[in-house]
MOPAC internal coordinates of N, CA, C and O (Angstrom, degrees):
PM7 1SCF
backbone

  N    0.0000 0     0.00 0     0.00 0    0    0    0
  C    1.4438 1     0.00 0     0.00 0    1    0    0
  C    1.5182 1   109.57 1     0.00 0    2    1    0
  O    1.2310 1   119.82 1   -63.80 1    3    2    1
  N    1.4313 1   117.95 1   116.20 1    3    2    1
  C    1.2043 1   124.03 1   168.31 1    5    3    2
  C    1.5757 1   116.39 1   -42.87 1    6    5    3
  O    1.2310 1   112.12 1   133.91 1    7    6    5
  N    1.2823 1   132.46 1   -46.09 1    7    6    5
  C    1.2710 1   126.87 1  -175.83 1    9    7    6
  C    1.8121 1   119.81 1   -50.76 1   10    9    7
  O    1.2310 1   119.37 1   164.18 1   11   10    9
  N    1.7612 1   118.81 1   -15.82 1   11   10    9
  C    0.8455 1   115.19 1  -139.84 1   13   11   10
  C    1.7408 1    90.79 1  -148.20 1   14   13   11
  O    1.2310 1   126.39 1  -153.84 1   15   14   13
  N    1.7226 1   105.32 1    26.16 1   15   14   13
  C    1.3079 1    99.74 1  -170.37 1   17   15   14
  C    1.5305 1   101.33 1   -99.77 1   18   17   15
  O    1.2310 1   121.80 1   154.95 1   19   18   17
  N    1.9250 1   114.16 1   -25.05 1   19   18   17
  C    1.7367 1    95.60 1   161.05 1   21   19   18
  C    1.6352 1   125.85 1   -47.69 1   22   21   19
  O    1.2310 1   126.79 1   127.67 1   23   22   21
  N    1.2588 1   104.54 1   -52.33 1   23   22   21
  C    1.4783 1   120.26 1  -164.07 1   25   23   22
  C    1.4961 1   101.22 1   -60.03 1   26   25   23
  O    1.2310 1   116.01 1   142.64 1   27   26   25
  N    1.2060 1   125.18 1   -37.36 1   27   26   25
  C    2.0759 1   122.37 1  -179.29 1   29   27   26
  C    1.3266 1    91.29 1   -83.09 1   30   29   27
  O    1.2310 1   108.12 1   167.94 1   31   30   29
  N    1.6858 1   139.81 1   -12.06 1   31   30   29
  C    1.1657 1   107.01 1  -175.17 1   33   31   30
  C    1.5595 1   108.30 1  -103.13 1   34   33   31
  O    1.2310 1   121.37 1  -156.06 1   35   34   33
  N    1.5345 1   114.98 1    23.94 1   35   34   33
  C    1.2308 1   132.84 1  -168.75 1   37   35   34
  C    1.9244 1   107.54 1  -105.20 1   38   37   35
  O    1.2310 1   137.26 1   163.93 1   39   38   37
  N    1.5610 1    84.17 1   -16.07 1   39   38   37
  C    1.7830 1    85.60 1  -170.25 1   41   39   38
  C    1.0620 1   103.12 1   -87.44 1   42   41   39
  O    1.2310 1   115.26 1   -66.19 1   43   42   41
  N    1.4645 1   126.60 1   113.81 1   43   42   41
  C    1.4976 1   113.20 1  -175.39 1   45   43   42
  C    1.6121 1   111.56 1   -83.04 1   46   45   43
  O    1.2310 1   108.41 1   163.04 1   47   46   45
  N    0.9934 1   139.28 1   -16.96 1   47   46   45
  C    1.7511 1   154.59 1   170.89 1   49   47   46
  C    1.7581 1    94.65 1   -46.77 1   50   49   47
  O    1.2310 1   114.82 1   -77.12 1   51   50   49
  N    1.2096 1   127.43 1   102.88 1   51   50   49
  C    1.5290 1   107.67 1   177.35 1   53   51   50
  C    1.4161 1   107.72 1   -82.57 1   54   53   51
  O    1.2310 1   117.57 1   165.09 1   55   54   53
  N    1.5098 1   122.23 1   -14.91 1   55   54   53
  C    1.4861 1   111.46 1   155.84 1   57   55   54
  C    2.0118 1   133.09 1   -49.91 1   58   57   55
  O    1.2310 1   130.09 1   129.29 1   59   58   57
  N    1.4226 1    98.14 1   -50.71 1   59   58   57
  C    0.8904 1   149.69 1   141.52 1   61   59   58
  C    2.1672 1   114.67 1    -6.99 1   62   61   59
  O    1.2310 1   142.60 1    91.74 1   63   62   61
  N    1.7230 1    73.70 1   -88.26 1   63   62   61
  C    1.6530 1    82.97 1   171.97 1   65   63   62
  C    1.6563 1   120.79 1   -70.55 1   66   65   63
  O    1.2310 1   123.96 1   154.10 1   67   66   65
  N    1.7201 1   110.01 1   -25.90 1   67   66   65
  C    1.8963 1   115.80 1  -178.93 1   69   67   66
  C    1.8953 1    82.94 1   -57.28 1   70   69   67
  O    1.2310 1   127.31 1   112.60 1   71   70   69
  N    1.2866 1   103.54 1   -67.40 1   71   70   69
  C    1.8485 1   109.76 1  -149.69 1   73   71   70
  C    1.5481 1   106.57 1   -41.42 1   74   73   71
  O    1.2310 1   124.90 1   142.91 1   75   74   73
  N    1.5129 1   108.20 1   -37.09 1   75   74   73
  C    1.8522 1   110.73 1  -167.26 1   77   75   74
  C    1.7254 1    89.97 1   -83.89 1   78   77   75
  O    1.2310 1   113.90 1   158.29 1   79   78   77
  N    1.2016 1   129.15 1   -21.71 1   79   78   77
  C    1.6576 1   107.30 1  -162.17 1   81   79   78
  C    1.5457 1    83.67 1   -98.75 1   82   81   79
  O    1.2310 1    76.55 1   -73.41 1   83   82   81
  N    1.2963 1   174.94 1   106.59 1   83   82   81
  C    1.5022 1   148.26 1  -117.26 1   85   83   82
  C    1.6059 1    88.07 1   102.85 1   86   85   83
  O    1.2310 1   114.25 1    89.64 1   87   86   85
  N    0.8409 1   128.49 1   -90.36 1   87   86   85
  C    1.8740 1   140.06 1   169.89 1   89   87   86
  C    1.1851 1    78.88 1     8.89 1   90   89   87
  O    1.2310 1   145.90 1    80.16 1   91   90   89
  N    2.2709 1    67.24 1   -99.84 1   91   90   89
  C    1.5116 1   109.44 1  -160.11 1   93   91   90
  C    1.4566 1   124.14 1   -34.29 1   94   93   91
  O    1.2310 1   124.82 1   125.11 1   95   94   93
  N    0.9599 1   108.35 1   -54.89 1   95   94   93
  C    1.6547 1   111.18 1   175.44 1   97   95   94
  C    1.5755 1   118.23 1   -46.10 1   98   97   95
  O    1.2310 1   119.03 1   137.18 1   99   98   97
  N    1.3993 1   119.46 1   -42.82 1   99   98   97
  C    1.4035 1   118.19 1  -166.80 1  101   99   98
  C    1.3492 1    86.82 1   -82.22 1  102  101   99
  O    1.2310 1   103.51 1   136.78 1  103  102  101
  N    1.1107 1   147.93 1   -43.22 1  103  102  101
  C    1.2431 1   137.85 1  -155.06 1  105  103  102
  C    1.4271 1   102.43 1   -83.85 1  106  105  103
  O    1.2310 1   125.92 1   173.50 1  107  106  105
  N    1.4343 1   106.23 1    -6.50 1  107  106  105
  C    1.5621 1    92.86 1   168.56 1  109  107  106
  C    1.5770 1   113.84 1  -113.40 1  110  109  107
  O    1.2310 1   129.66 1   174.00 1  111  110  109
  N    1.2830 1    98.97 1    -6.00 1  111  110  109
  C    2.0318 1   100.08 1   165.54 1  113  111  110
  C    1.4604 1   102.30 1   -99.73 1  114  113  111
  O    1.2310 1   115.50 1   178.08 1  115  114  113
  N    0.9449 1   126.14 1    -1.92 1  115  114  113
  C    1.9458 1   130.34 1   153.69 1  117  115  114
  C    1.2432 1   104.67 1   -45.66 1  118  117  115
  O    1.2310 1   129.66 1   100.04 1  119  118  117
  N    1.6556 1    98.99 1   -79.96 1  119  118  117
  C    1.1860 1   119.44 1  -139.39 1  121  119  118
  C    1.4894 1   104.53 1  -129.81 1  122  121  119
  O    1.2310 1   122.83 1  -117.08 1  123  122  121
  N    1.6918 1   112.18 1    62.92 1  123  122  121
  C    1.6046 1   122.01 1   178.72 1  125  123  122
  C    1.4816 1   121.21 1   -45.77 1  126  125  123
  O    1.2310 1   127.18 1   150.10 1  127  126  125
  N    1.0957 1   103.79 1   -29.90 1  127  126  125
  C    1.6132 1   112.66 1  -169.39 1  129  127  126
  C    1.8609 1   103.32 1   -79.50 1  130  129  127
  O    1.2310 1   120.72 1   169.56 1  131  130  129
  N    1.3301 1   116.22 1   -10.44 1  131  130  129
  C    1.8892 1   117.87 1   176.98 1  133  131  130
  C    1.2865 1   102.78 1   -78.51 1  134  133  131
  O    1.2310 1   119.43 1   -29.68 1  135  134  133
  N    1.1904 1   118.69 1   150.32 1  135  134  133
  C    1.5564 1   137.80 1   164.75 1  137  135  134
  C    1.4558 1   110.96 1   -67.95 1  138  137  135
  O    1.2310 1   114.01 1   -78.32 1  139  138  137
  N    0.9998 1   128.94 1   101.68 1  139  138  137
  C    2.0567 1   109.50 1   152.42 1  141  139  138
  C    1.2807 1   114.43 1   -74.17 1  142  141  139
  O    1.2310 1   127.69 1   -13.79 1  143  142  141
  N    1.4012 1   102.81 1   166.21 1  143  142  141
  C    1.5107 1   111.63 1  -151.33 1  145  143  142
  C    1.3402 1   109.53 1  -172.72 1  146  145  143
  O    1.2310 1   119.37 1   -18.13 1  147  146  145
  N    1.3410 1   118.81 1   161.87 1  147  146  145
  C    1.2093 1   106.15 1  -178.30 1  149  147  146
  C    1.8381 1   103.96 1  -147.60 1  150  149  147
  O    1.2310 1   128.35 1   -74.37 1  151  150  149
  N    1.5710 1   101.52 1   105.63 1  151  150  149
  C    2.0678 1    89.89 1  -174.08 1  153  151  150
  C    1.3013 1    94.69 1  -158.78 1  154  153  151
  O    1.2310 1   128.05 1   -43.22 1  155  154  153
  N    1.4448 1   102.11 1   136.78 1  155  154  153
  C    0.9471 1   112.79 1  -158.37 1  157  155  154
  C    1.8801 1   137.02 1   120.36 1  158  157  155
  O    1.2310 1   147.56 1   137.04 1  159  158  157
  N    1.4805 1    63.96 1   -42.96 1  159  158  157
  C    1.8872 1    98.36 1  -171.29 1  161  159  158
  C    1.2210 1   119.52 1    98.72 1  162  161  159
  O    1.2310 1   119.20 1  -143.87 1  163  162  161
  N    1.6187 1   119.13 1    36.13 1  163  162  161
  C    1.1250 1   125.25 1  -137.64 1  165  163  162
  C    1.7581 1    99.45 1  -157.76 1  166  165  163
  O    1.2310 1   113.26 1   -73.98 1  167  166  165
  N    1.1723 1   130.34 1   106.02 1  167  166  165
  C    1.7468 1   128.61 1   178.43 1  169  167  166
  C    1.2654 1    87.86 1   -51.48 1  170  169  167
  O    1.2310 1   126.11 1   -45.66 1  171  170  169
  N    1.5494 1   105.86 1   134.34 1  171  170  169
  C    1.6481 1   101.10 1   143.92 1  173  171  170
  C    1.7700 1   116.33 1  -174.46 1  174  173  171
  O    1.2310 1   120.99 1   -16.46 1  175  174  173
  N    1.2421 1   115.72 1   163.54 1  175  174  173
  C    1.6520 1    96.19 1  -149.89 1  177  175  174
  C    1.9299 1    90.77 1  -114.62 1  178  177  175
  O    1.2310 1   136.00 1   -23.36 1  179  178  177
  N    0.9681 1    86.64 1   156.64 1  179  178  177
  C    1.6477 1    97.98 1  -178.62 1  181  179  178
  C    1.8647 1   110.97 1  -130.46 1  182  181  179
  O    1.2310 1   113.99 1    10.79 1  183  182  181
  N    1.0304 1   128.98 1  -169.21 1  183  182  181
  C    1.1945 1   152.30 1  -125.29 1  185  183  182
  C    1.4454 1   145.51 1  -175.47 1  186  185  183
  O    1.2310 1   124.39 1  -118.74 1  187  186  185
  N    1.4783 1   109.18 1    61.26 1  187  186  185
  C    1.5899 1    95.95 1  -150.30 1  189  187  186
  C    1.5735 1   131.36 1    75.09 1  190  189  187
  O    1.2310 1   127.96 1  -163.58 1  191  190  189
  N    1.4095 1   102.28 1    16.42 1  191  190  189
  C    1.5227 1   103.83 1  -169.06 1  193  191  190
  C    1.3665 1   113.96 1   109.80 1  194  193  191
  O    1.2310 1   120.55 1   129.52 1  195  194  193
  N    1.5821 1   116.55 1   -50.48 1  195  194  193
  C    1.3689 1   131.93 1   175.06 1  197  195  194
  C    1.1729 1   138.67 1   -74.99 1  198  197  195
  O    1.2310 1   117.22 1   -53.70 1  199  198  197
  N    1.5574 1   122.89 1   126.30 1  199  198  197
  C    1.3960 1   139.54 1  -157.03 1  201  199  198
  C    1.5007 1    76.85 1   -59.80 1  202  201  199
  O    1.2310 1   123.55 1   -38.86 1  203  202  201
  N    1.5481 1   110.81 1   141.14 1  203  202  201
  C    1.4320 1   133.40 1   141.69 1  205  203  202
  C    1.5802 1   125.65 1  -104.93 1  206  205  203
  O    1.2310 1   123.63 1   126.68 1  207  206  205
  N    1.0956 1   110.65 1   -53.32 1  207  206  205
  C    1.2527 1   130.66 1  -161.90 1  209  207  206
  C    1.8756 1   127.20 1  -135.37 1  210  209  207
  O    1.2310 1   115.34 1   -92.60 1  211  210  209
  N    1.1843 1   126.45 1    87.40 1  211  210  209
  C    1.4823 1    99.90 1   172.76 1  213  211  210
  C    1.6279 1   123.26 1  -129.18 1  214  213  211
  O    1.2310 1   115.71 1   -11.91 1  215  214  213
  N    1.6306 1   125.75 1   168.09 1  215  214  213
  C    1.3660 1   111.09 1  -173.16 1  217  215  214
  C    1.4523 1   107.11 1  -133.85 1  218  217  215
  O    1.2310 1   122.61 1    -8.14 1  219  218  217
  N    1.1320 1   112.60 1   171.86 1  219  218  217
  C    1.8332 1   127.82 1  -161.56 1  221  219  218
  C    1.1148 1    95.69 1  -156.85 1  222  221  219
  O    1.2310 1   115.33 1   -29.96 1  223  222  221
  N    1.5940 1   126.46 1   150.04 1  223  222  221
  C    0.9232 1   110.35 1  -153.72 1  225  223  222
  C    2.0897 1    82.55 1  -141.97 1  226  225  223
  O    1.2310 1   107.67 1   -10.48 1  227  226  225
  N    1.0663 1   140.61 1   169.52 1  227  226  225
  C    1.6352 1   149.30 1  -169.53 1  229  227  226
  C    1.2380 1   107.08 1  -153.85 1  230  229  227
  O    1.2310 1   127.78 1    -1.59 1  231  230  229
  N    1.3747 1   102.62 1   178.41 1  231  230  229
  C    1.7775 1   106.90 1   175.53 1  233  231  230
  C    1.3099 1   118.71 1   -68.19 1  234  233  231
  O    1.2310 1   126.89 1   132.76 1  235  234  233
  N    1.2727 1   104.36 1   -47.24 1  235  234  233
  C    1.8576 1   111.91 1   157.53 1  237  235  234
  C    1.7441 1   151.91 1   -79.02 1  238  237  235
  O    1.2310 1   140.27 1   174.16 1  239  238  237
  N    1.4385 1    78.29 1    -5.84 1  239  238  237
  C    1.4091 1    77.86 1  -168.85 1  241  239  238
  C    1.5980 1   104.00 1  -148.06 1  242  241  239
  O    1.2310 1   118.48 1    -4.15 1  243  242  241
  N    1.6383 1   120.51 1   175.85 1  243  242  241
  C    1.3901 1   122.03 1   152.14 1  245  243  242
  C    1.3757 1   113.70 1  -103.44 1  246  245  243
  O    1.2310 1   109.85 1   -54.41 1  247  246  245
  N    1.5968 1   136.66 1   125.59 1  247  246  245
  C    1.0039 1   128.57 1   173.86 1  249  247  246
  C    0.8979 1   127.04 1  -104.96 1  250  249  247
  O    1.2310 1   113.56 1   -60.75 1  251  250  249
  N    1.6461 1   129.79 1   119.25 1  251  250  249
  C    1.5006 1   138.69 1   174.22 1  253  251  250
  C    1.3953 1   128.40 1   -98.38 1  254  253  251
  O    1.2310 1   127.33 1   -72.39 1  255  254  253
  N    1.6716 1   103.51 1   107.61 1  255  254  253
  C    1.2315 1   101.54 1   169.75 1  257  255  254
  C    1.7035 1   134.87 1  -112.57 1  258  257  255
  O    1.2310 1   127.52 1   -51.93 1  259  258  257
  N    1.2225 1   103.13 1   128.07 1  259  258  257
  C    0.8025 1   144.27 1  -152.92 1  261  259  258
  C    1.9332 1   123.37 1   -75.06 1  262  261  259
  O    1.2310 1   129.62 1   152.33 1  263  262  261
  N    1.4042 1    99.06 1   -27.67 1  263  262  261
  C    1.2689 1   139.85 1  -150.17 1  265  263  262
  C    1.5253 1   115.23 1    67.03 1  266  265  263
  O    1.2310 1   119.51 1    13.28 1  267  266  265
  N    1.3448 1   118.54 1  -166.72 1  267  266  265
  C    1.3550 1   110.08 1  -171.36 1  269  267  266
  C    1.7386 1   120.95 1   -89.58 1  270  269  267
  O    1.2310 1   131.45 1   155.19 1  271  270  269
  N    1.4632 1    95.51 1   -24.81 1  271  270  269
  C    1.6197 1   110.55 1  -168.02 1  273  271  270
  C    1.5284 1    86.99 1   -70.73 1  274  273  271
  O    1.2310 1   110.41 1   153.67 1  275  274  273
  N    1.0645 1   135.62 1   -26.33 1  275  274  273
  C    1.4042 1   136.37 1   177.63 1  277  275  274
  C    1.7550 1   130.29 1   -70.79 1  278  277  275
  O    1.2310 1   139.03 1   141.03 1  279  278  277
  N    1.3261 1    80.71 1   -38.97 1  279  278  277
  C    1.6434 1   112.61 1   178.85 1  281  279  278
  C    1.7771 1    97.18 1   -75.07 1  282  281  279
  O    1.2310 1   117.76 1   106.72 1  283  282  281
  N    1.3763 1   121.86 1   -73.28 1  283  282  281
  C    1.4762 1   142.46 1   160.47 1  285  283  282
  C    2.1601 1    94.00 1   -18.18 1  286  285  283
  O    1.2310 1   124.27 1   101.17 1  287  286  285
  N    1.3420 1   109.40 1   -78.83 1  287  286  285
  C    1.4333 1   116.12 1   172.97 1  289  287  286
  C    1.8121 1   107.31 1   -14.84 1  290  289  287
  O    1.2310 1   143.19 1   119.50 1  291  290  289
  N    1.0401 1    72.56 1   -60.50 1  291  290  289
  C    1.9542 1    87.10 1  -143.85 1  293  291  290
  C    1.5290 1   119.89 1   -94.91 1  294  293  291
  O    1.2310 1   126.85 1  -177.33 1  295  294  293
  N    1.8358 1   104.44 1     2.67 1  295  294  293
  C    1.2245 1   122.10 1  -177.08 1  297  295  294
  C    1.8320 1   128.95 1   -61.63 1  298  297  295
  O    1.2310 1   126.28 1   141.58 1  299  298  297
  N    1.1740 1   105.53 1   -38.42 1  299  298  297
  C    1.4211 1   120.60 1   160.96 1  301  299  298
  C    1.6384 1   114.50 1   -53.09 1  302  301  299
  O    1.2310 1   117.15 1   144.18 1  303  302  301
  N    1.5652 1   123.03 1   -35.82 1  303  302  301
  C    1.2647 1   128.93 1  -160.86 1  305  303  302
  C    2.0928 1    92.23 1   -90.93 1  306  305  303
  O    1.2310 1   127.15 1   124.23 1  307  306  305
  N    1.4045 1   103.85 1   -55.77 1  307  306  305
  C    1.3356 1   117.32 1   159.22 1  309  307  306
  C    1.8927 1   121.81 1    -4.68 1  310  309  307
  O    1.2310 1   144.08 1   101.37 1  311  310  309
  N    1.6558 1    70.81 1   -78.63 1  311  310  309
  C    1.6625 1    93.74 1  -169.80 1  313  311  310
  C    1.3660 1    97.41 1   -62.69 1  314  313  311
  O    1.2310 1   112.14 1   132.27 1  315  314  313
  N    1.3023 1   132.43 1   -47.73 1  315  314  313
  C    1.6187 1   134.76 1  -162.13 1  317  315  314
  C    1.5153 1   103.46 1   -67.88 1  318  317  315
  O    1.2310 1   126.24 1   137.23 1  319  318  317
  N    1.4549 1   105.61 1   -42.77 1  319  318  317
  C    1.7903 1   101.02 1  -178.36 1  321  319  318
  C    1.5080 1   109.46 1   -80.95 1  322  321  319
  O    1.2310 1   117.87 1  -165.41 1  323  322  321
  N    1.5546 1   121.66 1    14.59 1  323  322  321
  C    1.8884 1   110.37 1  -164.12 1  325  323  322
  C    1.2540 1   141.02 1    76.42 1  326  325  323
  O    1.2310 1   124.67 1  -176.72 1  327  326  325
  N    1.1427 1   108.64 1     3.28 1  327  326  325
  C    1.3930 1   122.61 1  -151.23 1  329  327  326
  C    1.3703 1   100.73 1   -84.99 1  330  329  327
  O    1.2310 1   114.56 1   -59.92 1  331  330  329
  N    1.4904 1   127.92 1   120.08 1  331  330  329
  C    1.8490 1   122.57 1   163.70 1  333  331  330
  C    1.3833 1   129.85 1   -69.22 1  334  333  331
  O    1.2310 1   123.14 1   -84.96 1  335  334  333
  N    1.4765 1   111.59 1    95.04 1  335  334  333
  C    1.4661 1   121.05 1  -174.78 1  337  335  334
  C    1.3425 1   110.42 1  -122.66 1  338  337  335
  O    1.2310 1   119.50 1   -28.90 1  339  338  337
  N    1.4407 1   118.56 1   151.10 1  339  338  337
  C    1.4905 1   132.02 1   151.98 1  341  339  338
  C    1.1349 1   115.74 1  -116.31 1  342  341  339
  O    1.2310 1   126.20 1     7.05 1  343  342  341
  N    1.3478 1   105.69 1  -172.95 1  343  342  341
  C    1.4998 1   125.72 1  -149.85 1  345  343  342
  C    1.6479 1    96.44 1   -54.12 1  346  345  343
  O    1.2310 1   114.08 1   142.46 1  347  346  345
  N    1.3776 1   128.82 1   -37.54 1  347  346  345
  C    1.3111 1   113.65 1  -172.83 1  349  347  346
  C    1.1215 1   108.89 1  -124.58 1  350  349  347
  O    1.2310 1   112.31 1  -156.91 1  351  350  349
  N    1.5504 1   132.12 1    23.09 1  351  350  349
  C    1.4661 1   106.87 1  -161.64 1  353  351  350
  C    1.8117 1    88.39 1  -166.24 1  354  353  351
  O    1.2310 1   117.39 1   -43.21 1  355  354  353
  N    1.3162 1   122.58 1   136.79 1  355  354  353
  C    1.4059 1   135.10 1   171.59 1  357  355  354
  C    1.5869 1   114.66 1   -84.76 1  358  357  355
  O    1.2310 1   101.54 1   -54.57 1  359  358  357
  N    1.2184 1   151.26 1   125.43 1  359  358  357
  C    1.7039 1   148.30 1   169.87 1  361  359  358
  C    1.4470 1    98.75 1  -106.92 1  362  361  359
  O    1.2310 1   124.78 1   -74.11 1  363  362  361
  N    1.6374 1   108.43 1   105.89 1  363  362  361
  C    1.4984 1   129.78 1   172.48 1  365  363  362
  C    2.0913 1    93.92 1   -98.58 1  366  365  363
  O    1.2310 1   133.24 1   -61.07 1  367  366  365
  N    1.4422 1    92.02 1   118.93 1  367  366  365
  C    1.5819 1    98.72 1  -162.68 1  369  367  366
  C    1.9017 1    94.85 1  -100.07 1  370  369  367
  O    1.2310 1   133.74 1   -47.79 1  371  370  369
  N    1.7201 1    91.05 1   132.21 1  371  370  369
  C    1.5218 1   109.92 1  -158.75 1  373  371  370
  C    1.6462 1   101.37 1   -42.30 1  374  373  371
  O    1.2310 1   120.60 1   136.68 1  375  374  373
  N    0.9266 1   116.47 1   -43.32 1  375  374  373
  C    1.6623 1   128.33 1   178.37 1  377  375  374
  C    1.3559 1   143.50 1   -47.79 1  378  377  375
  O    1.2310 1   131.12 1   159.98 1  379  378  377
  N    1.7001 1    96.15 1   -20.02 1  379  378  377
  C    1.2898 1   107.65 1   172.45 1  381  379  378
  C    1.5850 1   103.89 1  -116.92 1  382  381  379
  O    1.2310 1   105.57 1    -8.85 1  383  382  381
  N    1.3860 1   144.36 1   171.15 1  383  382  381
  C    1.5254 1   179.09 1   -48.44 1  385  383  382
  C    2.1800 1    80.75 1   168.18 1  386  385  383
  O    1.2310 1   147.92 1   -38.91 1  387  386  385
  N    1.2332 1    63.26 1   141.09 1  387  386  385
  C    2.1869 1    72.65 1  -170.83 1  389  387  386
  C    1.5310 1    89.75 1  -118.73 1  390  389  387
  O    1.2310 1   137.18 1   -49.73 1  391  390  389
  N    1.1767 1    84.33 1   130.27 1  391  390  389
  C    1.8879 1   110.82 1  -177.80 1  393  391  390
  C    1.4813 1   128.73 1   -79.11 1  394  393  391
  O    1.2310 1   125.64 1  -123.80 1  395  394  393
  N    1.3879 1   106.76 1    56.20 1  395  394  393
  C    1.5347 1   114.74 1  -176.33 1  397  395  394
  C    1.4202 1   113.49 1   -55.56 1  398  397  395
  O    1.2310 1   110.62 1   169.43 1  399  398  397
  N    1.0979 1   135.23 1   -10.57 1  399  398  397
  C    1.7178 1   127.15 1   166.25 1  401  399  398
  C    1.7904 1   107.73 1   -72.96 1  402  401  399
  O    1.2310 1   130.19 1   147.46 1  403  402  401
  N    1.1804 1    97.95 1   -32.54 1  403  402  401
  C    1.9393 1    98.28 1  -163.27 1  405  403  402
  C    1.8122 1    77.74 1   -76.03 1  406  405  403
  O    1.2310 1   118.10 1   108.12 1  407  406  405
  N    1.4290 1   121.22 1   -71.88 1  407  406  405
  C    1.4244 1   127.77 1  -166.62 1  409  407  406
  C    1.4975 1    92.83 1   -31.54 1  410  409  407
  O    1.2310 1   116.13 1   106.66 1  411  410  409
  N    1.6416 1   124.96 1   -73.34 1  411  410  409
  C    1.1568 1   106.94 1  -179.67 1  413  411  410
  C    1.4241 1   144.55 1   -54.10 1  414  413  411
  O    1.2310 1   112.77 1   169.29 1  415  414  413
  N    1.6773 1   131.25 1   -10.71 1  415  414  413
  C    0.9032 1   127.08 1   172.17 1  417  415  414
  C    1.7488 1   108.97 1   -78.80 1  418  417  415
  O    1.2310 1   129.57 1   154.24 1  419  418  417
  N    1.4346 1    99.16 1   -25.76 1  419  418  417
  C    1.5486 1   119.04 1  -156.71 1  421  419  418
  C    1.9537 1    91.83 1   -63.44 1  422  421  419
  O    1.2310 1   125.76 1   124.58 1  423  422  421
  N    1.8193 1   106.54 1   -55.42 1  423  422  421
  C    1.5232 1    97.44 1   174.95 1  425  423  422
  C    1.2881 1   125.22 1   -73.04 1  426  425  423
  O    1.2310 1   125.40 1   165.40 1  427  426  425
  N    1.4675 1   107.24 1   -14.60 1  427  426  425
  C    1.8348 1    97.79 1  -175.48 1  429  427  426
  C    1.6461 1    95.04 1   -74.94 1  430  429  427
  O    1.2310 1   111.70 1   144.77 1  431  430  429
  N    1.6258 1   133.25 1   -35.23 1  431  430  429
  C    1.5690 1   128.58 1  -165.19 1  433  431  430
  C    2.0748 1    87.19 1   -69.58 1  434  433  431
  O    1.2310 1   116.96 1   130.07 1  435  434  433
  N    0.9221 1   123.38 1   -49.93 1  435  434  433
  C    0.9588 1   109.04 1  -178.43 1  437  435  434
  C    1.9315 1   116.98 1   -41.93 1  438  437  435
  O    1.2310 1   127.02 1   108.42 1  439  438  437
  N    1.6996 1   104.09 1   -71.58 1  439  438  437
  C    1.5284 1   103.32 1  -156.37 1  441  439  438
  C    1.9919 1   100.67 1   -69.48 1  442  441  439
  O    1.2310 1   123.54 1   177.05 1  443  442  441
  N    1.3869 1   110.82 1    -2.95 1  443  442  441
  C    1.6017 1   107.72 1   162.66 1  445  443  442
  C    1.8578 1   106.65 1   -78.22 1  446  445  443
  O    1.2310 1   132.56 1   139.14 1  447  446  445
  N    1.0192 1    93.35 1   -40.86 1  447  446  445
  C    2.0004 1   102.51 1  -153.44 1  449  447  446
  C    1.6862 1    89.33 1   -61.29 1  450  449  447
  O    1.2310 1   123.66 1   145.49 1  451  450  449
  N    1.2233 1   110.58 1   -34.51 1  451  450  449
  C    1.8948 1   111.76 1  -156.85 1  453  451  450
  C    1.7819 1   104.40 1  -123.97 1  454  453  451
  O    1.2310 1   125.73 1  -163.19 1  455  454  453
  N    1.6569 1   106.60 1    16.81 1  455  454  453
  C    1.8701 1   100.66 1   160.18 1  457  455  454
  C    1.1027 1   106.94 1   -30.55 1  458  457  455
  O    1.2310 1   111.50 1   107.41 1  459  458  457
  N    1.3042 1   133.62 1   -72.59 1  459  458  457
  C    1.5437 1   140.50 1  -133.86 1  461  459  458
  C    1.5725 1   109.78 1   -87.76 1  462  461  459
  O    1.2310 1   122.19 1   158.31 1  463  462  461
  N    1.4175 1   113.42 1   -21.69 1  463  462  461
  C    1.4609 1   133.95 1  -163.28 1  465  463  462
  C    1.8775 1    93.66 1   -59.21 1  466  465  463
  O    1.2310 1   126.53 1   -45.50 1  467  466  465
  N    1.1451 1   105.06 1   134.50 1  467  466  465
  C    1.7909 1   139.24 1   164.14 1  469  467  466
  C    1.1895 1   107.58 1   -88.27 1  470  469  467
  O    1.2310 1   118.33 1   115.51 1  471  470  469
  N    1.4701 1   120.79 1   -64.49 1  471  470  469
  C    1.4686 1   128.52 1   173.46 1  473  471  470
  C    1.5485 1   130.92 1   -59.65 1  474  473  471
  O    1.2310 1   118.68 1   -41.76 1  475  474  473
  N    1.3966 1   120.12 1   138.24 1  475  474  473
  C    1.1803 1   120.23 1  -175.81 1  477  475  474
  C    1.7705 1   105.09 1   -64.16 1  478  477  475
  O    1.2310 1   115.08 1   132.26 1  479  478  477
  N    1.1156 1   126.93 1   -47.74 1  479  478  477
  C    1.4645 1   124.43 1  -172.43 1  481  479  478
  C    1.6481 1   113.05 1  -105.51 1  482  481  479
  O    1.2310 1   107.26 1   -16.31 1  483  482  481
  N    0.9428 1   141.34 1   163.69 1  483  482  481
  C    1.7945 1   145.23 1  -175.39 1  485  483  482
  C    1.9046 1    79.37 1   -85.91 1  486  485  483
  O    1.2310 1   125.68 1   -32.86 1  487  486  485
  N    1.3709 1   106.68 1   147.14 1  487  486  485
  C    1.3432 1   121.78 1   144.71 1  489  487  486
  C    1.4190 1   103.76 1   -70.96 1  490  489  487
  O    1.2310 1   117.88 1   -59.32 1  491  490  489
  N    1.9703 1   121.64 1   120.68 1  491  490  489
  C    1.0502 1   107.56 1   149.92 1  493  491  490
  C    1.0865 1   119.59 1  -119.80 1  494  493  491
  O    1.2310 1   120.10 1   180.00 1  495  494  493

């Protein structure tokens, strides 16, 4: 995705940069109908205006956030699979197999949870 070809050419890790352009991409042949975007400094796809989805990326890991009502959602499943998350944000660590079923349930609870949403972020 052109929108998002500064930001991969920013990752200097070329492991690193395959896994986030790999993401981005599926999440945009997922889910054609999301916006990519880039604010923050940060890829991330929205919805009617509304944040759905965004990622950050560390020495270890890719981080997806999710917002929290999402994070909150899916926290029980989280904790059971190992996964290092906080209150707003999931760390899928470069090293292991990246979990496109959880990612995918994680954006579909989103673009259901926030149809109606005006606002870019949930009041939490």
């Amino acid at each position: 995705m052109e929108v998002f070809a500064d930001f991969l050419d920013g990752i200097e890790d070329p492991k690193s940069r395959m896994r986030t352009e790999e993401v981005l991409d599926w999440v945009g042949r997922t889910f054609p109908d999301l916006v990519p975007k880039i604010a923050w400094n940060q890829p991330m796809f929205t919805d009617h205006g509304t944040f759905i989805i965004g990622f950050s990326i560390a020495k270890k890991h890719l981080a997806v956030a999710p917002e929290g009502a999402a994070v909150d959602r899916f926290a029980e499943e989280l904790n059971k699979e190992g996964y290092d998350f906080g209150k707003k944000f999931v760390r899928f660590a470069w090293d292991k197999p990246f979990d496109y079923p959880l990612l995918k349930r994680m954006i579909e609870f989103n673009i259901q949870d926030k149809a109606d949403y005006t606002t870019f972020w949930r009041k939490e």
